[in-house]
C-alpha positions, 0 to 999 in steps of 0.5 A, spaced: 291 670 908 298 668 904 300 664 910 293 661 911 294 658 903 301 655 904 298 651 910 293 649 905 297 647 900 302 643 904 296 640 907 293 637 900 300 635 899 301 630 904 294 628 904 295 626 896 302 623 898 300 618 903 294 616 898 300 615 893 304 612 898 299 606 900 296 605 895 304 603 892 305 599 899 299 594 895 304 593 888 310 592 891 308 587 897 305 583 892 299 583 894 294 577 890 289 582 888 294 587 886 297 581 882 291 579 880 288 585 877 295 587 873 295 579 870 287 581 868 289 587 864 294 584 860 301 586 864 306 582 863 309 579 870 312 583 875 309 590 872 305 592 878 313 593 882 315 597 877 309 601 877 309 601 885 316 603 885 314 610 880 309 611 884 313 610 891 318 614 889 313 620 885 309 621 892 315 622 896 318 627 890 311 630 891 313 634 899 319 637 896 317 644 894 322 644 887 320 637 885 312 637 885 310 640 880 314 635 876 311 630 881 305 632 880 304 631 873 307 625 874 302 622 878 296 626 875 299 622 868 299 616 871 
């Protein structure tokens, strides 16, 4: 049983990081929708990198087992 929720927690843990993850690849490849959406919102320019950068860095911070609680707060945050 132990084994079996290990496997699953490493699982979701990959499955939420590469969501993380692409979803970062749209910010900083400067997408024109992306870049759109931000400036709609009323962030200043270039704001959407930052953001792509935290999340990047955060949904890789996420597969290391002493990083992930904060990693997932983080992202959860966000």
């Amino acid at each position: 049983m132990f084994r079996a929720t290990r496997y699953a927690l490493w699982a979701t843990r990959i499955v939420v990081s590469a969501g993380f993850t692409l979803a970062s690849i749209g910010k900083l490849t400067m997408s024109d929708s992306v870049i759109q959406r931000f400036n709609d919102w009323g962030y200043f320019d270039g704001f959407y990198l930052i953001i792509g950068a935290v999340e990047l860095s955060f949904a890789l911070l996420l597969l290391i087992p002493r990083t992930s609680t904060l990693s997932a707060y983080v992202l959860i945050a966000r």
